[in-house]
C-alpha positions in Angstrom: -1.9 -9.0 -16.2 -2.9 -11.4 -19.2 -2.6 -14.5 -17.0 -5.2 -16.6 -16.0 -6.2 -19.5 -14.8 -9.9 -21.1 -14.3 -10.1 -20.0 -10.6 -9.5 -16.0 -11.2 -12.4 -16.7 -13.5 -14.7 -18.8 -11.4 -13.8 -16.8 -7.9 -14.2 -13.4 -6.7 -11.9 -11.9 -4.5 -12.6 -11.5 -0.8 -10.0 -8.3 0.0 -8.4 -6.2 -3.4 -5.7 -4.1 -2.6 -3.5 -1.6 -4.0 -1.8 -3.9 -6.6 -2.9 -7.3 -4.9 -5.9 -9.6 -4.8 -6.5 -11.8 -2.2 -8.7 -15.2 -2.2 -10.0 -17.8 -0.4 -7.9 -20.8 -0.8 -9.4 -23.2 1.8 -10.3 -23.1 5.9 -6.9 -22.2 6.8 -5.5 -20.8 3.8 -5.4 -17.5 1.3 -4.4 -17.2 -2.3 -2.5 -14.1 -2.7 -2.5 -12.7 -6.8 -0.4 -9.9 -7.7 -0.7 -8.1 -10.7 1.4 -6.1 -12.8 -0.1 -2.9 -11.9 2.0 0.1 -9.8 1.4 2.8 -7.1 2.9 6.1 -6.3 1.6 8.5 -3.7 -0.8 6.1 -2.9 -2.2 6.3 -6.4 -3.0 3.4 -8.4 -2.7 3.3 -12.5 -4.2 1.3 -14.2 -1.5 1.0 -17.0 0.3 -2.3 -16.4 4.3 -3.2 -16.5 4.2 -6.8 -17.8 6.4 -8.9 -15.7 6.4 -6.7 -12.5 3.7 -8.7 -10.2 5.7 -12.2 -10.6 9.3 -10.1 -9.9 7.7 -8.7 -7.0 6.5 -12.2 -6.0 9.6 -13.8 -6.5 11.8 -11.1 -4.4 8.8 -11.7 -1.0 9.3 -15.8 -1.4 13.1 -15.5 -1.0 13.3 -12.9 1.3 10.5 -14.9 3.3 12.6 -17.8 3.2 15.6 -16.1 4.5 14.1 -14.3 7.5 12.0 -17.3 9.0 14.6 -17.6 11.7 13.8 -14.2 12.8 10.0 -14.0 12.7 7.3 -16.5 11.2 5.6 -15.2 8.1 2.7 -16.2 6.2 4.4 -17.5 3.4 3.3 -21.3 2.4 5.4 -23.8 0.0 4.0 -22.6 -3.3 4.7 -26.3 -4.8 1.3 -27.2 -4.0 -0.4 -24.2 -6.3 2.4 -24.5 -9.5 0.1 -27.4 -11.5 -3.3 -26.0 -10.2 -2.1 -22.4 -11.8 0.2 -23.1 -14.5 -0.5 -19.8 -16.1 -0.3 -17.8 -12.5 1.3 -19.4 -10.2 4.7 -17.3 -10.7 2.6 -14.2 -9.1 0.9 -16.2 -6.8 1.5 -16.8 -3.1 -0.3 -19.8 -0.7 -0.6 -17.8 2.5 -1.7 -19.1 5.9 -4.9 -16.9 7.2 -3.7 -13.9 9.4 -5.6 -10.8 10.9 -3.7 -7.3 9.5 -2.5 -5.4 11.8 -3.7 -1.9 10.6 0.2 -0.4 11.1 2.9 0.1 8.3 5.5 -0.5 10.0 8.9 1.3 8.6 12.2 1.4 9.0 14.3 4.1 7.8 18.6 3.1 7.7 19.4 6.5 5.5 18.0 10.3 5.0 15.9 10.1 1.8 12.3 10.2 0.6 10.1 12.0 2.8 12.2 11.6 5.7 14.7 13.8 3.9 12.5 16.6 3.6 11.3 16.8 7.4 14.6 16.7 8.2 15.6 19.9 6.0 12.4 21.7 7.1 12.3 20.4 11.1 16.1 18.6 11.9 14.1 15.3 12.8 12.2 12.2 11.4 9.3 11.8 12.8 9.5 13.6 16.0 13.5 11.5 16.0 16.0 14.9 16.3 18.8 13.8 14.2 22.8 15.7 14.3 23.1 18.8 11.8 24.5 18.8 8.4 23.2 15.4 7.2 22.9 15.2 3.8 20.3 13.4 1.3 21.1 9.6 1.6 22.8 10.2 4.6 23.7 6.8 6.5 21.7 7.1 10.3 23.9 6.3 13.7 21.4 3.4 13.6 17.9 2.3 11.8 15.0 4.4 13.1 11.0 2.6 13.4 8.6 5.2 11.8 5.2 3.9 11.8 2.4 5.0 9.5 -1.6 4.2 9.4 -2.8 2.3 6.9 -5.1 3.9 4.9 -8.2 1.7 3.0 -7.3 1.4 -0.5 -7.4 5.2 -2.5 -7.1 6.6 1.2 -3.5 8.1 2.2 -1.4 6.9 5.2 -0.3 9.2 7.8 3.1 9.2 10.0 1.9 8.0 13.1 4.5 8.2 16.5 5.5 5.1 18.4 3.0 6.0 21.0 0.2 6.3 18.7 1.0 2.6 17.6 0.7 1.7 21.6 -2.7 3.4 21.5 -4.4 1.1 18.3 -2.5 -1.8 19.0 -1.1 -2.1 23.1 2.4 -2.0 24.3 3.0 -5.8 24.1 1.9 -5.9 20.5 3.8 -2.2 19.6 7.0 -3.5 21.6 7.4 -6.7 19.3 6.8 -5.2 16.0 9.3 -2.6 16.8 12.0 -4.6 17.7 11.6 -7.3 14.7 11.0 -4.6 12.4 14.5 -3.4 13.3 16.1 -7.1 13.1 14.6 -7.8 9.8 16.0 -4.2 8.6 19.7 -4.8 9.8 19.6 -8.5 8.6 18.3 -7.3 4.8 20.7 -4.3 4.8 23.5 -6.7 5.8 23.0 -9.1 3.3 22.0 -6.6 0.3 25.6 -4.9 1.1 27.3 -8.3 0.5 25.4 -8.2 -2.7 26.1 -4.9 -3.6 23.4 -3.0 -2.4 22.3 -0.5 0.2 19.0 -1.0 1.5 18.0 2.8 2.5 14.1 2.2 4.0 12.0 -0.6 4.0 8.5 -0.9 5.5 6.8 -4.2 6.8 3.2 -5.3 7.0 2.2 -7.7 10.2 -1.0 -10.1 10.9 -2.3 -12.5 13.7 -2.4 -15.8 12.7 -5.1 -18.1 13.5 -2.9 -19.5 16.5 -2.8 -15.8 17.6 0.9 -15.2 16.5 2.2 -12.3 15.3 3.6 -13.0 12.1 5.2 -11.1 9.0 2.9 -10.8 5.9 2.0 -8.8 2.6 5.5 -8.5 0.6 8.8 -7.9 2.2 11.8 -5.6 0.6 10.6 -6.0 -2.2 11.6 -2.3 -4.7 8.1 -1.3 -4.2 7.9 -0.9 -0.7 11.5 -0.9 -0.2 14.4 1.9 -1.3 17.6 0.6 -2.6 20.4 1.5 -4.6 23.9 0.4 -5.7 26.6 1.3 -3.1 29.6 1.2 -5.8 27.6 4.4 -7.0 28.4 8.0 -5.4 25.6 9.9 -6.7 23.1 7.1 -5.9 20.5 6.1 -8.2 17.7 4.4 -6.8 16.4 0.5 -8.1 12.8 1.2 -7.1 9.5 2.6 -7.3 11.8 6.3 -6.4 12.7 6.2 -10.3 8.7 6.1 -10.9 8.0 8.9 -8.3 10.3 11.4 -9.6 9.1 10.7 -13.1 5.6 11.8 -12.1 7.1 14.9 -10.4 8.7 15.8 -13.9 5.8 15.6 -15.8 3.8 17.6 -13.1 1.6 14.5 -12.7 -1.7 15.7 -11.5 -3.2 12.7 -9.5 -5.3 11.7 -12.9 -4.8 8.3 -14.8 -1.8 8.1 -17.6 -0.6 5.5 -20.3 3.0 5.2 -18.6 5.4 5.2 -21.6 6.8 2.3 -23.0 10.8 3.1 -21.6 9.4 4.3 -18.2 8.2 1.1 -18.3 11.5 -0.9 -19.0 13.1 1.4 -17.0 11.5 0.9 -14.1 11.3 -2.9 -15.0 15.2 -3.4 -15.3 15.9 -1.5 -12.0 13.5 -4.3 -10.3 15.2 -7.1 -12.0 18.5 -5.7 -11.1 17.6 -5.9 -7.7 16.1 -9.5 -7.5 19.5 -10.6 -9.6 21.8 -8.6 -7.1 20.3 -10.2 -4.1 19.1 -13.8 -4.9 23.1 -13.8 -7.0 21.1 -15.6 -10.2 
């Protein structure tokens, strides 16, 4: 990202993850900066897609927004930061201070992605036995939660069950996520189809605020942790990071650094802008 502003140069950041850096703000608060970078089998390149970290930024605040009546995020008024980082402050977020929650915590609506292939190999999603003869992009009876670890950054997460989350976390704790997980899912796919779109799978990221809440934090359905496609379009093609994933697969990627091509790049660029267009109707 070329942006910058005299406090990225003057402060370090206390937490970097896979594309975003996190900062101290003040007592209460965090600065959260994301950059233009992208992941893919929990990879990170170092090639940048200019544009991508404010998209992505844009697509949390208003889904953030619109799902405050369901659970409390982390999500401040960015007002406050857009004259202090007039360069930034489009990728920025002004965050209250929350403990992660070290879950993923994913919701699948449709057969695809990795889910898909369990199902061909097993006839379930994680340990979920689903009806024969579903096919790839299959719409489920009804969402399914399918928790995964989360990894420290350049480890790999690993499908957890239900039961494993009760373990690390407690059945109060598992019990909630669950079951807003599943509301924010149903809400999101609801309104995306108004707009358009199916929302196949998301996944969520949760925290304990300093009032000892559980709230909703990270980034939420946005295209990079988030599958969606056009429903108008049989043979679905995916307005995500999917498009990025199976052009690594074509090019027998082999887990090393590459300069990601200049139309991969748009590509992969217009499919999240689609998607922000689609569901904020701008």
């Amino acid at each position: 990202m070329n942006l910058s502003d005299n406090f990225f140069l003057e402060n370090n950041p206390i937490f970097s993850g896979k594309i975003r850096q996190v900062y101290n703000y003040s007592d209460d608060l965090l600065l959260i900066k994301t950059s233009d970078k992208i992941s893919a089998y929990d990879f990170v390149f170092d090639d940048e897609i200019t544009g991508k970290g404010q998209l992505l930024t844009k697509i949390s605040k208003f889904w953030f927004l619109k799902t405050a009546n369901i659970i409390e995020n982390h999500f401040i008024s960015d007002k406050e930061i857009q004259n202090e980082f007039p360069k930034s402050h489009l990728a920025c977020m002004l965050v209250k201070k929350c403990e992660p929650i070290k879950i993923e915590a994913i919701v699948r609506g449709y057969l695809c992605g990795s889910a898909y292939e369990e199902y061909l190999k097993f006839g379930t999603v994680a340990g979920h036995e689903l009806e024969t003869g579903l096919k790839k992009n299959s719409k489920l009876q009804y969402p399914i939660f399918t928790p995964s670890s989360k990894a420290p950054v350049g480890g790999k997460d690993e499908n957890i069950s239900y039961s494993d989350v009760v373990s690390l976390i407690g059945e109060d704790k598992a019990s909630y996520i669950k079951e807003k997980s599943i509301q924010l899912y149903e809400f999101a796919h609801h309104f995306a189809l108004q707009r358009g779109l199916s929302l196949l799978d998301t996944k969520f990221e949760f925290g304990i605020d300093l009032s000892g809440k559980i709230v909703l934090i990270d980034e939420i359905f946005t295209p990079d942790c988030s599958r969606y496609c056009k429903t108008s379009i049989s043979d679905q093609e995916y307005l995500d990071k999917q498009y990025f994933r199976d052009y690594l697969k074509e090019i027998n990627w082999n887990n090393e650094q590459i300069k990601i091509p200049d139309d991969i790049k748009r590509k992969i660029l217009s499919r999240y802008q689609e998607v922000y267009k689609l569901i904020t109707n701008v």
